[in-house]
C-alpha positions in Angstrom: -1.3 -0.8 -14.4 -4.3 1.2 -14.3 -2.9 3.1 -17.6 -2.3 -0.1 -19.1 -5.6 -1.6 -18.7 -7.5 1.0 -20.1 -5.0 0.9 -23.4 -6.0 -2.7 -23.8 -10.0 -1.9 -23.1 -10.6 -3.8 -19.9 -13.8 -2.6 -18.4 -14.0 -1.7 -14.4 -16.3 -4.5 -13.8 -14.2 -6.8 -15.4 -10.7 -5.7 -14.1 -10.8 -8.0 -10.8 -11.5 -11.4 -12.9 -8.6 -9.9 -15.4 -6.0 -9.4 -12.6 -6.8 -12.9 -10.7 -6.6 -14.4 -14.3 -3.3 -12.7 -14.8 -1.9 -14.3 -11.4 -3.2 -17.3 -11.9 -1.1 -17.9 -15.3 1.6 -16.6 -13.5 2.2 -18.9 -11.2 1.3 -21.9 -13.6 4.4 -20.2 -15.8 6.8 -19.6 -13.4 6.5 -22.8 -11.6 7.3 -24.4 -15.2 10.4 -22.3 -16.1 12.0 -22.2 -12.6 12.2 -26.6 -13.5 12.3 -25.7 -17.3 16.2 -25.3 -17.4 17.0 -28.2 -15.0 14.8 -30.5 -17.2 16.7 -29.2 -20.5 20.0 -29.4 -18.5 19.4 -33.3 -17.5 17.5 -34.6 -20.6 21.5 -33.6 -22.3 22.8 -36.0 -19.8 22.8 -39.0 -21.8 23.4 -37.5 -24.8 22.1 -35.2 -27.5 21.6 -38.3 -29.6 18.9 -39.8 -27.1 16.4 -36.8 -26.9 14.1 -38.8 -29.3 13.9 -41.7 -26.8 12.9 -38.9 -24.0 10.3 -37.5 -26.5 9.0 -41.0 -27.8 8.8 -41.8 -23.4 6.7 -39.0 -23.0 4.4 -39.9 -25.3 3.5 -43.6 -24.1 3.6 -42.1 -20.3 1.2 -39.3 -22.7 -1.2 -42.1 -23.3 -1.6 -43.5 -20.3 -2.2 -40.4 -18.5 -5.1 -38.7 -21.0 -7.4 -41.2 -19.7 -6.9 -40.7 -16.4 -7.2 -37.0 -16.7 -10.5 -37.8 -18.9 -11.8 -39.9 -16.2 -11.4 -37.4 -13.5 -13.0 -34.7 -15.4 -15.8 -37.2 -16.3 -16.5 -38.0 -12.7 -15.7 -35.0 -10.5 -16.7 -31.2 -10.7 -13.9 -28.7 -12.2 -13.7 -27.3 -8.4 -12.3 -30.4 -7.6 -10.4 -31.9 -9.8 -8.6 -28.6 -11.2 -6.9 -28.3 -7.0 -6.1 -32.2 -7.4 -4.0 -32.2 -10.4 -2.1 -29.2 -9.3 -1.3 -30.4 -5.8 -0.4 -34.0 -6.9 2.0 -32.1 -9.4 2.8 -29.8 -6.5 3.9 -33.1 -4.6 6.0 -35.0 -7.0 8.4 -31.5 -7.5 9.2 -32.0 -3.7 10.2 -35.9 -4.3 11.9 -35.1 -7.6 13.9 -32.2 -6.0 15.4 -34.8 -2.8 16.1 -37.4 -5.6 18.4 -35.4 -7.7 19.4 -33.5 -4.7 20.9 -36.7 -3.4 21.9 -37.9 -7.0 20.1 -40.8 -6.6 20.5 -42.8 -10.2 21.7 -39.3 -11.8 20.9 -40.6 -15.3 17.7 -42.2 -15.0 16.2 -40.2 -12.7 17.0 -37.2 -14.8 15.2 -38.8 -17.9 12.5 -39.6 -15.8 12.4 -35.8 -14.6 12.5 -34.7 -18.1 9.4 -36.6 -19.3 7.2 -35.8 -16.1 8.3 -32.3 -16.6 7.0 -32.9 -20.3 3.8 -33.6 -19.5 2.5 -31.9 -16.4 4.1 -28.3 -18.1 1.3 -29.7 -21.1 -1.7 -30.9 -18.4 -1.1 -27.2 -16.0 -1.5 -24.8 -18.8 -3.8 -26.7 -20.8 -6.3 -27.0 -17.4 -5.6 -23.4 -17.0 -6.7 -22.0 -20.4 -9.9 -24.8 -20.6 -11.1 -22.6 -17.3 -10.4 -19.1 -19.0 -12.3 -20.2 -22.4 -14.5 -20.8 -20.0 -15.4 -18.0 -17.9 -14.6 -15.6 -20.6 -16.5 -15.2 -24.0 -15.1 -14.6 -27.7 -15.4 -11.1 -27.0 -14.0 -10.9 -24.2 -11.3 -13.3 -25.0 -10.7 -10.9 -28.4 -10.0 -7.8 -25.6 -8.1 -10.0 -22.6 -6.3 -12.8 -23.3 -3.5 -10.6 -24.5 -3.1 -9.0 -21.2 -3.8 -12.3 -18.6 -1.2 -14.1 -20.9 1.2 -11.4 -19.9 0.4 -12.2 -16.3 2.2 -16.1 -17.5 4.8 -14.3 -19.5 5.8 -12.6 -16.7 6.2 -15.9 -14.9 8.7 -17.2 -17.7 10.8 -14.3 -17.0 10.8 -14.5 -13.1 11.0 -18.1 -13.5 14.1 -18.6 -15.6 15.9 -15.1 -13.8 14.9 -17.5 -10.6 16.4 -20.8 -12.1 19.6 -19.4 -13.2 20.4 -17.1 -9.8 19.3 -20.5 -7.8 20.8 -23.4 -9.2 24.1 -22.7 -8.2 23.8 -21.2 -4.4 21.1 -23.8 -3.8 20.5 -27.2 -5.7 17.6 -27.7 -7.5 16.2 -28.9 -3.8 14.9 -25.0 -3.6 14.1 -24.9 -7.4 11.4 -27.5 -7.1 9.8 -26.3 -3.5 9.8 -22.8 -5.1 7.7 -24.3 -7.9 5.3 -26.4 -5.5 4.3 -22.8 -3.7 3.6 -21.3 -6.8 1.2 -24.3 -7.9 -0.2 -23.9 -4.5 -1.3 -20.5 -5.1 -2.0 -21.0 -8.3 -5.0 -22.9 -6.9 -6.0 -20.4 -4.8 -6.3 -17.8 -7.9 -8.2 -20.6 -9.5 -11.0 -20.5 -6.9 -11.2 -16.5 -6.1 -11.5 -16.3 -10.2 -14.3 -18.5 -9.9 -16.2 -16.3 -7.5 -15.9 -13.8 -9.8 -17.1 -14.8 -13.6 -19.9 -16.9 -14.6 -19.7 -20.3 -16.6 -20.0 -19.7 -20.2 -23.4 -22.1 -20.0 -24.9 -19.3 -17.9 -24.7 -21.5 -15.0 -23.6 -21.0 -11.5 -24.3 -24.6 -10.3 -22.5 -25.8 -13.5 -18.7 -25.7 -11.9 -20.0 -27.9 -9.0 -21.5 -30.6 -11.3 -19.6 -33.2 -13.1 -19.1 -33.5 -16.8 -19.7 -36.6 -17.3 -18.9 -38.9 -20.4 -16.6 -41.8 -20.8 -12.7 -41.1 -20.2 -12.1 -41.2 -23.7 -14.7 -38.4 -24.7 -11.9 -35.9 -26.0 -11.1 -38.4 -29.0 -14.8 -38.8 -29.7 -15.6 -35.4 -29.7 -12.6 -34.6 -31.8 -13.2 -37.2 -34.7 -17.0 -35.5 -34.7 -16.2 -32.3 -35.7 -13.8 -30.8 -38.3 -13.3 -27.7 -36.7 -11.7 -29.9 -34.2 -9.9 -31.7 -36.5 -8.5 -28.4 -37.9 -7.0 -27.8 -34.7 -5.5 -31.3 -34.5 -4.1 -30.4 -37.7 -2.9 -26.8 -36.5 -1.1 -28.8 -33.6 0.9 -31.0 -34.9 2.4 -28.5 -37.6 3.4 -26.2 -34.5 5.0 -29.2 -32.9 6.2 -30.9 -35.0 8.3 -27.5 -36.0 9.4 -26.4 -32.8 10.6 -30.2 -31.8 12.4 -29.8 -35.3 13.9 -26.7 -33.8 14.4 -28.1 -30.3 16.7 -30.9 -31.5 18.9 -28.7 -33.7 19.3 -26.3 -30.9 20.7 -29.3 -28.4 22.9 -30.3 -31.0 24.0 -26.6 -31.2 24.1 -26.6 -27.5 25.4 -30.0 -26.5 28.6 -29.1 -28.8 29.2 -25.9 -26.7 28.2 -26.3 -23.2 30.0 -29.2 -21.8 28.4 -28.9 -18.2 24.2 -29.5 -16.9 25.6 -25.6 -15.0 26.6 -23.6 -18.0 23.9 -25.6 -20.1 21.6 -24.6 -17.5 22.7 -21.4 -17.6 22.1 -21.0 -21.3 18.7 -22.4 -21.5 17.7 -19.8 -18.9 19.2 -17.2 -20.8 17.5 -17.6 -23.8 13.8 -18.3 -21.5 15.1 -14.7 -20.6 15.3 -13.4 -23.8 11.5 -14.6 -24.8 9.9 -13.9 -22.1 11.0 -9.9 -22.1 10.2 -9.7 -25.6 7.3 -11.8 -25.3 5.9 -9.4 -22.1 6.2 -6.6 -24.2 4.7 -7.8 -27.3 1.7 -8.4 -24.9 1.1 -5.3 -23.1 1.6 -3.0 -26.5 0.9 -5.5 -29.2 -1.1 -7.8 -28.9 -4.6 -6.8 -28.2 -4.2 -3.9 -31.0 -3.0 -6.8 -33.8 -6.0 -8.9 -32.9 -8.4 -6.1 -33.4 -6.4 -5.1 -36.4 -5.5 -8.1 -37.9 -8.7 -10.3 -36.0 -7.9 -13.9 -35.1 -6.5 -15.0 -38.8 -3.4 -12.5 -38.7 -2.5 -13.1 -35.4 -2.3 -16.9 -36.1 -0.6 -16.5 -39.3 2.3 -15.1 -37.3 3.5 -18.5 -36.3 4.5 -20.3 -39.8 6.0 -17.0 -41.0 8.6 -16.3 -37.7 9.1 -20.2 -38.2 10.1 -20.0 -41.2 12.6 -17.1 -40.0 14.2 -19.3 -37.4 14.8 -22.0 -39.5 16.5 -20.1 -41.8 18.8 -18.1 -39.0 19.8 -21.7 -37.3 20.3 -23.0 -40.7 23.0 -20.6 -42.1 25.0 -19.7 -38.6 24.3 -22.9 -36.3 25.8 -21.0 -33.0 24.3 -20.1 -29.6 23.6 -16.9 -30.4 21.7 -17.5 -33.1 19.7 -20.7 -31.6 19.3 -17.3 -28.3 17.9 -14.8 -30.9 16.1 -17.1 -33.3 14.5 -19.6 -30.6 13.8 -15.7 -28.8 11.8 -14.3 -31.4 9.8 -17.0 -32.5 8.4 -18.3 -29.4 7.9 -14.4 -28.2 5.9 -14.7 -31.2 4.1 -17.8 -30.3 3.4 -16.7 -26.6 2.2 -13.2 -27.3 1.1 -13.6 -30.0 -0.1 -16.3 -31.3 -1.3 -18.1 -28.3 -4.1 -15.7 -27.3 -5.4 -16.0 -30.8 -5.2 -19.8 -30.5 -7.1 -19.7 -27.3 -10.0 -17.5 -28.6 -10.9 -20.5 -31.0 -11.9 -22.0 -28.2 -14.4 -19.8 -26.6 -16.9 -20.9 -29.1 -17.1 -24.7 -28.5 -18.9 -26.3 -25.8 -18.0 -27.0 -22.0 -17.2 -30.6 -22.6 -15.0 -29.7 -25.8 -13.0 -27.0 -24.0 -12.3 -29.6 -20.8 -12.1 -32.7 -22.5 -11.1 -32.2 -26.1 -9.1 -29.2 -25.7 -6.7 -31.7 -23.3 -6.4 -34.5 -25.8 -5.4 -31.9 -28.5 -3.0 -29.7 -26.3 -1.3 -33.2 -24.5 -1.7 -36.2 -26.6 -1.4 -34.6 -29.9 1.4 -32.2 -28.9 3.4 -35.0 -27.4 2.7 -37.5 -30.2 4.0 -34.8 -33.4 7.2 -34.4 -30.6 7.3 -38.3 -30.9 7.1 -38.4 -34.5 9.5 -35.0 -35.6 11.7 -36.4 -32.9 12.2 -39.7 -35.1 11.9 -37.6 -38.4 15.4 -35.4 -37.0 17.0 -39.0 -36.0 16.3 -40.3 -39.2 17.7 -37.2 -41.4 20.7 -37.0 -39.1 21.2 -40.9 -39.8 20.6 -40.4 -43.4 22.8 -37.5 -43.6 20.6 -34.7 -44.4 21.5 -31.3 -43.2 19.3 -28.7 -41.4 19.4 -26.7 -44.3 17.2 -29.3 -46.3 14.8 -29.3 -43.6 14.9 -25.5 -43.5 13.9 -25.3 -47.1 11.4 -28.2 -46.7 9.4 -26.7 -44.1 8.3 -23.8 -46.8 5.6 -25.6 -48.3 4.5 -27.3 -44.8 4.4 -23.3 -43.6 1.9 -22.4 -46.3 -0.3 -25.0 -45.7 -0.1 -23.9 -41.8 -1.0 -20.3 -43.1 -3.7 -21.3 -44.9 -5.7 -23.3 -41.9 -4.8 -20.3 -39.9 -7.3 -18.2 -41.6 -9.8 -21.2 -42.4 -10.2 -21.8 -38.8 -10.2 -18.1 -37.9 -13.3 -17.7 -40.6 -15.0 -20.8 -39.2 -14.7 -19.8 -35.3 -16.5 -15.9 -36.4 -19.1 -17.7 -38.0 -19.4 -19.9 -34.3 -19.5 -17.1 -32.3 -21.7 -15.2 -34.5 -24.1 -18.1 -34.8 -23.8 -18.3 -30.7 -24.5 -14.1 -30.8 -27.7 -14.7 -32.8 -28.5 -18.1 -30.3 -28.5 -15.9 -27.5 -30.1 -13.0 -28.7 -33.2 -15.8 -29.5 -33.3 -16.9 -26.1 -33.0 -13.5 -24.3 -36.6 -12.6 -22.6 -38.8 -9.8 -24.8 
């Protein structure tokens, strides 16, 4: 490790925050895939055909739960509300876990699972990178995120290798207490990180104050600033490709498996598959491209290994391709692509990375799964292949390369403008 850390340029004062960083997204990742499979493996239960009602759910349950989450950041300090969130979460896995366990209302309950599952996988990362962008700065984001998203890639792979070894000797019962543990200590990483880095405002009192703000601050913010807006825009082109994706592969998937277990089974396989290219893409890769490439090129990477998955899925619709295709392009995404993303937000302020970094990463991403979800129902209806979406999605991909480097360009000259900020305010 010690090798490693010095490859990616992590300095000895820094190391400590970088390794409780690193275990703190672990947790938040393996809790998630350990349910990840179960929630894939139910949401199939009532039919390939209904995923866009599941999709469409979570985004109404979406919208009722942003303002919530706004008003809890509005009125109580990040030390607090950050532990509440992932306990509650922690809490409903237990009661979800005796309810299938039981096969209480198999069918419903599932769907319900799927869409909680769909949004508090959206609420525990999102929380988690809104306190890195905040104790790190653009620099330091530049040089570490790589590596403390490794710590969360290595949670998809333990998580998954978990699910699938588990959900056959044990029920999903020890699936979803396995996950609330992991939440648990996700917390306490959360708190000894805190103890060792320093709010990006410069001050120590600021994690026990409250934000305030109205609940609905995010959307405000958002609508005030195009560089914002450019994110919004960055969002829903992600999504509303990988939901794209997402449904072709349950078709795929839903025609081959004929059982939640070997279903199950599959999903995990192919979590397995990204997350150990994904891992190593992060430890070798990633800081090196960003430096290389800078923020632009790493972001780019996304609309170009979409582009390559649609194609695979298009012209050999099996398992093995959805494995390999689905495999490289969200290794892509995760080691990628993600870091990148996150740096972007280092240079806004404390409000914007809490409040509107949450409606973008929750609302937005669950309303373009909403909408794509439709759009696939529609073309199915109407008789349009996946191939004419494949070759569709071209044009949509340019465009997505092209904000790529326009937002990369706008958050160099934030951070630079911050640079010069501080330098003013520095005492002579």
């Amino acid at each position: 490790m010690p090798i490693v850390l010095k490859w990616l340029d992590v300095r000895p004062c820094e190391r400590a925050a970088v390794m409780l960083g690193f275990a703190f997204h672990f947790c938040v990742l393996a809790s998630y895939y350990l349910v990840r499979p179960l929630r894939d493996a139910l949401g199939l239960e009532g039919g390939a055909d209904k995923l866009q009602w599941l999709f469409t759910a979570t985004f109404v349950v979406m919208l009722l739960m942003v303002p919530v989450f706004g008003a809890l950041v509005s009125r109580l300090p990040a030390t607090r509300f950050v532990p509440l969130i992932y306990r509650s979460i922690a809490l409903s896995m237990l009661v979800f876990g005796v309810l299938i366990a039981k096969h209480v209302a198999p069918v419903a309950v599932g769907r319900v699972f799927f869409v909680w599952i769909s949004i508090y996988n959206l609420f525990i990362v999102t929380i988690f990178w809104s306190v890195l962008v905040d104790r790190f700065s653009s620099a330091q984001g530049r040089r570490l995120f790589g590596f403390i998203a490794a710590g969360g890639t290595l949670g998809t792979f333990i998580g998954p290798l978990l699910a699938a070894t588990m959900a056959t000797r044990f029920g999903p019962v020890a699936l979803t207490v396995a996950a609330a543990v992991l939440l648990e200590i996700a917390v306490r990483c959360y708190r000894a990180l805190l103890s060792r880095t320093e709010s990006q405002s410069g001050n120590r009192l600021s994690d026990e104050r409250r934000m305030g703000g109205s609940m609905l601050a995010g959307v405000t913010l958002i609508l005030r600033s195009r560089y914002l807006l450019g994110l919004v825009v960055f969002m829903l082109l992600h999504t509303s490709a990988a939901t794209l994706l997402y449904f072709e592969q349950g078709r795929i998937v839903a025609g081959s498996y004929a059982d939640v277990v070997s279903r199950t089974q599959f999903f995990a396989v192919v979590d397995l598959i990204v997350s150990a290219l994904t891992l190593i893409f992060q430890l070798v890769l990633t800081a090196p491209l960003i430096r290389l490439g800078g923020v632009g090129g790493a972001l780019v990477a996304l609309p170009l290994a979409t582009v390559v998955a649609f194609a695979a899925m298009a012209l050999a619709p099996v398992p093995a391709t959805v494995a390999l295709a689905q495999g490289l392009r969200r290794a892509v995404e995760f080691a990628i692509v993600r870091p990148a993303r996150e740096v972007l937000w280092t240079v806004v302020s404390r409000e914007e990375k809490y409040k509107a970094k949450n409606v973008i990463e929750t609302l937005v991403y669950r309303g373009g799964d909403a909408a794509s979800g439709w759009l696939s129902a529609g073309l199915t209806a109407l008789g349009a292949g996946f191939g004419l979406v494949a070759l569709v999605i071209v044009p949509f991909a340019g465009v997505w390369g092209w904000l790529c480097l326009w937002l990369a360009r706008r958050q160099a000259q934030k951070a630079s403008s911050q640079e010069v900020e501080g330098q003013h305010h520095e005492p002579h």
